[in-house]
Steps between C-alpha positions, in 0.01 A plus 500: 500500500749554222873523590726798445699564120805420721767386236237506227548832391887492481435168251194720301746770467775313353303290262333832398843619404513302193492601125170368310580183349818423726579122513401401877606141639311314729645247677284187715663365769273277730346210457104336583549530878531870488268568204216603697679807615739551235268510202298819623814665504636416179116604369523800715896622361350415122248703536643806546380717246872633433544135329167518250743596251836330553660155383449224744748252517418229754717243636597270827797321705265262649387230316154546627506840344361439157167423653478712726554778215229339301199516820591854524518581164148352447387735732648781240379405192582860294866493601688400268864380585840209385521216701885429535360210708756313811832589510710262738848534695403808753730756474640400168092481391478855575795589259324292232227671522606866544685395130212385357267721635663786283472864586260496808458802646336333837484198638211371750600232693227278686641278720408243770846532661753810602753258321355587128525853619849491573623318202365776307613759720860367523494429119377859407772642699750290408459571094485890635110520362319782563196311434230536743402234688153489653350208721200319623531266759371266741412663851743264676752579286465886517741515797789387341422662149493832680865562532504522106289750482629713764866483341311616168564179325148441500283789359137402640388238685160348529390202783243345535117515479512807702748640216316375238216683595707823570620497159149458329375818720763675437512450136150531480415151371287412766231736460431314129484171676144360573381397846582137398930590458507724780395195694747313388756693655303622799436111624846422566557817621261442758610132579869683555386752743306218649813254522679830623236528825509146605869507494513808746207355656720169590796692577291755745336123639892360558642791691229511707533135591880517572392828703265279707729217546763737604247647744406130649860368586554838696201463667595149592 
């Protein structure tokens, strides 16, 4: 089973919003260990059909970035897109690049951590930007990501496989994907919801083994 649009459409709508041709930075923040579920959502976000037409410029604040730009971009071969490659110092990276990024009029922001999220966030706001911001991030970082979104610094927000997937429905990209893709994002899907039962399962198993030692030492 497919999960809801949730925050999906919010992001479709606001990347929708754009001009043709508008200059759209994309920004990779995580590195190898969170590739697996990062890289279907950056392939999910560029594939909205709203950016078939703009002018990708890609970049990173982790060092790991670069390559993790250049798996997903192999999966894209027809996009074309600058590479402004690493830019270090955190905060002070995301300046750099906002100046040499030129006029953007979005910027997509994978990241790995809610801490990439707030630099750009915090640096938006602080250079009084109206620049929308729209992220995809890890599922373990969507809890502390959220309270961007919900003060409005963040425009859309996408986690996850489970967000991923929302997006491609919702955009309509996954009914063009063969049997073989769809897989691709259904298997970890269904490892999740697995990981997700065994977890309550354990839980369910310790509370009712502090139930029955709790019943034992009364009875004694």
């Amino acid at each position: 089973v497919m999960p809801a649009v949730g925050d999906a459409s919010v992001a479709i709508a606001q990347v929708a919003q754009m001009p043709a041709g508008s200059r759209v930075l994309v920004v990779f923040d995580y590195d190898a260990a969170q590739a697996g579920e990062l890289n279907r959502v950056a392939q999910a976000l560029l594939q909205s059909p709203a950016l078939r037409n703009a002018q990708i410029v890609i970049a990173s604040l982790n060092p790991q970035g670069s390559s993790m730009t250049q798996t997903v971009l192999r999966s894209l071969p027809d996009l074309h897109y600058t590479d402004l490659g690493f830019a270090p110092g955190q905060v002070n990276g995301v300046q750099a690049l906002l100046a040499k990024a030129g006029d953007v009029k979005l910027i997509i922001e994978v990241a790995g951590s809610s801490d990439t999220v707030r630099w750009w966030a915090e640096q938006l706001k602080a250079n009084q930007s109206e620049i929308p911001l729209v992220v995809g991030v890890s599922a373990g970082a969507e809890p502390l990501a959220m309270p961007y979104l919900q003060s409005g610094q963040v425009k859309g927000l996408i986690s996850g496989f489970p967000g991923a997937v929302a997006y491609l429905n919702a955009t309509g990209k996954m009914n063009t994907y063969s049997q073989d893709q769809i897989e691709n994002y259904q298997i970890p899907l269904d490892a999740l919801a697995l990981a997700n039962y065994v977890m309550v399962a354990l839980i369910v198993a310790g509370l009712i083994a502090a139930l029955l030692r709790g019943a034992g030492r009364r009875s004694a």
